[in-house]
Structure formats: structure tokens, C-alpha cells
C-alpha positions as CSV (number, residue, x, y, z in Angstrom):
1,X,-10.3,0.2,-33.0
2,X,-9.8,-1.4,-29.3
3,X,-8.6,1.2,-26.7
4,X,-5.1,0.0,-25.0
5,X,-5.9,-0.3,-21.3
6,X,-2.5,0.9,-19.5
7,X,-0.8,-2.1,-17.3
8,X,1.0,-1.4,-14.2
9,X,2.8,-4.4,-11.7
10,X,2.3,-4.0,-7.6
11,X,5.1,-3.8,-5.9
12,X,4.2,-6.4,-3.4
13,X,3.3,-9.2,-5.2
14,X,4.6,-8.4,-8.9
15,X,1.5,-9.3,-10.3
16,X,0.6,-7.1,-13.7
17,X,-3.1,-5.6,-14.1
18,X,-4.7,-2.9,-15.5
19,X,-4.2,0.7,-13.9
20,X,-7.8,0.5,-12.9
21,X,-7.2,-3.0,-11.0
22,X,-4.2,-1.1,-8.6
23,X,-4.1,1.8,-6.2
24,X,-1.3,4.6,-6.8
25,X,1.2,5.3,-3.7
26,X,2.8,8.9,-5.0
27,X,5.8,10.4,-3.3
28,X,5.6,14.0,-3.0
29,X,8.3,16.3,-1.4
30,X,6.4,19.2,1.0
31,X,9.6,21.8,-0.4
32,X,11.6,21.4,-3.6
33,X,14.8,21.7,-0.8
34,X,13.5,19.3,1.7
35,X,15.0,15.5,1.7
36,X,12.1,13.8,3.4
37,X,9.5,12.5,1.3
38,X,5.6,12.1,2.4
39,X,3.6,8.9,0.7
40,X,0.0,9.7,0.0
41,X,-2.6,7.6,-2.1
42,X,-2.9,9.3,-4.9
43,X,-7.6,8.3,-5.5
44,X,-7.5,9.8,-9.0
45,X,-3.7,8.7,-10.5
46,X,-3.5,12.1,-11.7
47,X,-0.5,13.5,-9.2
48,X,2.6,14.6,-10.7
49,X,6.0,13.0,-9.4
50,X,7.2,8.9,-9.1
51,X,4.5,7.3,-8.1
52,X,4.3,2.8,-7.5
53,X,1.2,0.4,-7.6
54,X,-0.3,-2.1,-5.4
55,X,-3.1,-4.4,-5.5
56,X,-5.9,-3.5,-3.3
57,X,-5.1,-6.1,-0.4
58,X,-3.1,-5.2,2.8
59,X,-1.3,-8.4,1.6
60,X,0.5,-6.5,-1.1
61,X,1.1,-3.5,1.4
62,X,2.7,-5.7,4.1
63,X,4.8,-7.7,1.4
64,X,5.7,-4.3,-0.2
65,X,7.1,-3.0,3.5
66,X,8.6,-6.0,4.6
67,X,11.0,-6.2,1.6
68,X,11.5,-2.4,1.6
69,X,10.0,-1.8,-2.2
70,X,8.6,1.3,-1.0
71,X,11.9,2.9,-0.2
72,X,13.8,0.9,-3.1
73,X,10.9,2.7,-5.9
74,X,11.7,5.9,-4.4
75,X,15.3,6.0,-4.1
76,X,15.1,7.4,-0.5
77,X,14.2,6.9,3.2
78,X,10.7,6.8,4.6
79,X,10.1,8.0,8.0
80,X,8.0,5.1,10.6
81,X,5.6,7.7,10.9
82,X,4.8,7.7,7.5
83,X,4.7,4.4,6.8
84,X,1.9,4.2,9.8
85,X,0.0,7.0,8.8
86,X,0.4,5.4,4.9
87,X,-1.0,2.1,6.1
88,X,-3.8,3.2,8.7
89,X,-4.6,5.5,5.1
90,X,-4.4,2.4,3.0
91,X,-6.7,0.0,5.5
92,X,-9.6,2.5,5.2
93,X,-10.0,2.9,1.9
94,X,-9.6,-1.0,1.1
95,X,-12.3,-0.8,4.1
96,X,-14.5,1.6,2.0
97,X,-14.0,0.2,-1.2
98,X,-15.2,-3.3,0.1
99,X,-18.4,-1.9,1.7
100,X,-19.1,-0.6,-1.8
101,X,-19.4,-4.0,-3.2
């Protein structure tokens, strides 16, 4: 019997791939009472709470900001901080992950 390999689309450039193929941006609240939300990369796909996909190019990340998909997935504001720290985050592990290769 063939395993079904779970499909997800990237935000940026709406392309569908496996889950394996994408990286997992989770929004996370610090406090159940707090409004702001803080965007991690979530390595394993394992974190609880909404979470979106990209591909692994800053192509995707910078298409995905520019038309706000981040904050239209999530239903709320992002901070400019975050988004920096979220994108100087996403830039070293595409670095890492292409030294692997």
C-alpha cells in the first residue's frame, strides 16, 4: 500500500509540494492574553498553533511580505521587528541548508 505524502502550498509563490519540500513559519502568542504575535520557523513541523509554508528561496519570503500573506494567514499584525528578525532567521538556514548540499 503507498504511503500519502501530505501537500502543503507556499504562501509566496502558490506553488503545491510535499511538506518535506517547504519550511513551516508558526505563529506563537508569548501569553494566552497578549495580542502580539512572534513568527518562528518551526525545523521539525511539529509546533502547535496556525502555522503557513514557503519554499526554501528568499524569493518566496520576499513575495510572501511584499503582498502581506504573512499577516493575511494569521489574521493579525506583525511587528517590523519581527519580520527582520524572521528573515535574517530564514536567510541562515536556507544558508545552512545549501552548504549541506
Amino acid at each position: 500500500m503507498e504511503r500519502r505524502v501530505p501537500v502543503r502550498t507556499c504562501i509566496g509563490c502558490r506553488t503545491r509540494k510535499s511538506k518535506m519540500e517547504l519550511v513551516r513559519i508558526a505563529g506563537r502568542k508569548p501569553d494566552m492574553n497578549d495580542k502580539d504575535l512572534t513568527l518562528v520557523i518551526d525545523s521539525d513541523a511539529g509546533m502547535d498553533g496556525r502555522g503557513v509554508y514557503l519554499c526554501k528561496s528568499m524569493e518566496c519570503f520576499d513575495r510572501a511580505l511584499k503582498y502581506k500573506q504573512f499577516i493575511r494567514a494569521f489574521g493579525t499584525t506583525v511587528s517590523d521587528e519581527q519580520f527582520v528578525s524572521l528573515r535574517h532567521d530564514f536567510e541562515k538556514r536556507m544558508g545552512e541548508n545549501s552548504e549541506k548540499r
